[in-house]
C-alpha positions as CSV (number, residue, x, y, z in Angstrom):
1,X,-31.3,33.5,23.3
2,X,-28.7,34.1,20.3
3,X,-26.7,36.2,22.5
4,X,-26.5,32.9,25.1
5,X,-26.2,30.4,22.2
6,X,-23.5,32.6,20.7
7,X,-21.3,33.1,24.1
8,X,-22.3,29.3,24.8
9,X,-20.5,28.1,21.1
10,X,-17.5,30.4,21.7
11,X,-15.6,28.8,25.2
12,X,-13.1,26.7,24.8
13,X,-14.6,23.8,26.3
14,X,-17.3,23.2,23.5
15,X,-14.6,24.1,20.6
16,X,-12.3,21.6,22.1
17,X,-14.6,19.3,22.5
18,X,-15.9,19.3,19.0
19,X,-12.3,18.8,17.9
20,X,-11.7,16.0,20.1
21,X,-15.1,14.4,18.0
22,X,-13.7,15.5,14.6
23,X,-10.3,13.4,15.4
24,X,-12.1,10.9,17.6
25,X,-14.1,10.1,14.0
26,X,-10.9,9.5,12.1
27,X,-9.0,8.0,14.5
28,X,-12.4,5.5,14.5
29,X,-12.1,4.8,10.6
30,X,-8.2,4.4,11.3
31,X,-8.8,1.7,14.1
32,X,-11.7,-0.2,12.0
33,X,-9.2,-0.7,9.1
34,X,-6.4,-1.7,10.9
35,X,-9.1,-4.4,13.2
36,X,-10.5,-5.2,9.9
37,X,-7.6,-5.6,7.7
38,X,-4.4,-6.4,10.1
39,X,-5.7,-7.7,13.2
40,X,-8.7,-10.0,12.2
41,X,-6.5,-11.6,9.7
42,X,-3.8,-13.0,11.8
43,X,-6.8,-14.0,13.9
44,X,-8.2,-15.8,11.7
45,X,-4.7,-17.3,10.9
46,X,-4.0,-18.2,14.1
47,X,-7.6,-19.9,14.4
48,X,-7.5,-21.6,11.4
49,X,-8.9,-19.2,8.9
50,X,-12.2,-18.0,10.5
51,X,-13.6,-14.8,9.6
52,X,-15.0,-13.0,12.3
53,X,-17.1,-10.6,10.6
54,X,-18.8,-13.6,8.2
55,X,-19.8,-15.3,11.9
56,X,-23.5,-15.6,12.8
57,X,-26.3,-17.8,13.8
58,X,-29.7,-17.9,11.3
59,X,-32.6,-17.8,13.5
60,X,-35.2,-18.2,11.0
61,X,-35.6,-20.0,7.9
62,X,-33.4,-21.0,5.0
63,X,-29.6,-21.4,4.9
64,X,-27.4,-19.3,3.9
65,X,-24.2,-19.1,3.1
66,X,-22.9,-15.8,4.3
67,X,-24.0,-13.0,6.5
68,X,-24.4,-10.7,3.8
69,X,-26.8,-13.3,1.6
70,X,-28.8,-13.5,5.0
71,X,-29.4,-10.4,5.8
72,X,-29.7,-9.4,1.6
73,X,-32.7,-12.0,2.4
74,X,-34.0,-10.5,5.3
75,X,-33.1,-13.2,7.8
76,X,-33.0,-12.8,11.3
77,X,-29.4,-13.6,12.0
78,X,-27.8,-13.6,15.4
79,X,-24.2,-11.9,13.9
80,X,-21.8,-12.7,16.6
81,X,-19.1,-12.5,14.9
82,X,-19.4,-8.7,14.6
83,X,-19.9,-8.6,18.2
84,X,-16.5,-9.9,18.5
85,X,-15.1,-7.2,15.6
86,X,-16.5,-4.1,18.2
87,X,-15.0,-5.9,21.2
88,X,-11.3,-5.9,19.3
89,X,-12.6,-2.2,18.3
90,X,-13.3,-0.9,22.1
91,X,-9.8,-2.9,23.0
92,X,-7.9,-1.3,20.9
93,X,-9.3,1.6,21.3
94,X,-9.1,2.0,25.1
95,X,-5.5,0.4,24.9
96,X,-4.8,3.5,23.1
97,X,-6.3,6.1,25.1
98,X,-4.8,4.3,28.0
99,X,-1.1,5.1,25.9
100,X,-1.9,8.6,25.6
101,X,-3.3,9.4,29.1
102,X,-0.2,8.1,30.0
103,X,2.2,9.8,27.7
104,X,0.3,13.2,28.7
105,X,0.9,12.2,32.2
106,X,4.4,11.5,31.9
107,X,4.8,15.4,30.2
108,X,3.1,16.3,32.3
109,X,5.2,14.7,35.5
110,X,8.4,16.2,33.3
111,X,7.5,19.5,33.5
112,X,6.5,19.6,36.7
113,X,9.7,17.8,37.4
114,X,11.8,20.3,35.3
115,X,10.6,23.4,37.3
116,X,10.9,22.0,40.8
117,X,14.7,21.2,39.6
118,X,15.7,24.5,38.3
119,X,17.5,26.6,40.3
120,X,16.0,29.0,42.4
121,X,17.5,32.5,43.0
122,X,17.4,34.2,46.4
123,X,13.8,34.7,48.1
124,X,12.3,38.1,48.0
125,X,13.5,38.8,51.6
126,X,16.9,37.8,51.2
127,X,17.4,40.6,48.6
128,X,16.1,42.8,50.8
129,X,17.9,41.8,53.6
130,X,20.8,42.6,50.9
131,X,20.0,45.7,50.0
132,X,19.6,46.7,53.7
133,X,23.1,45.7,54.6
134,X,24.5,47.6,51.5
135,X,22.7,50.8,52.3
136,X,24.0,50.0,55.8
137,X,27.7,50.7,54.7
């Protein structure tokens, strides 16, 4: 069972996909602070000051005066407003990923490109074909 677990943790596929998780967790942080502190400002600019993240509903008793105090106090709140923070998240996110699919692709379509340009020699049989007409002489 070590032996398997061993050959299992050394292919590629599960090293690569651990670093893809590794940069997938930074590039997470990376996309909260710039939704947090670039993107839901001008929002809330453009909307007249709001702040998503302090947006909720109280759906029991008292009143509160932030999202923080409520749930400090043990409310039940209906937070919608960080709903709307993970839906800029996922956009973002997937906006990028949909960049760099397509910048792969577009390598990708260059190489591909770049060897079906380059210039091809003679085929095997026409060197032979060559070489037979020399020895010929």
């Amino acid at each position: 069972m070590i032996k398997e677990f061993r050959d299992f943790i050394a292919r590629g596929n599960v090293v690569d996909m651990a670093v893809g998780i590794i940069i997938g967790a930074a590039f997470t942080a990376i996309v909260n602070s710039m939704v947090a502190d670039l993107i839901n400002p001008i929002i809330g600019v453009i909307t007249g000051g709001i702040d998503f993240s302090n947006l909720f509903i109280n759906l029991g008793a008292g009143d509160f005066t932030s999202l923080a105090a409520a749930k400090a106090a043990g409310a039940p709140v209906f937070a919608y407003g960080s709903f709307i923070t993970a839906v800029i998240n996922f956009l973002i996110i997937a906006f990028v990923v949909f960049l760099l699919v397509k910048l792969v692709n577009k390598v990708k379509d260059a190489a591909i490109q770049k060897q079906e340009a380059a210039p091809k020699g003679p085929s095997e049989i026409d060197v032979l074909l060559e070489i037979r007409d020399a020895l010929k002489k």
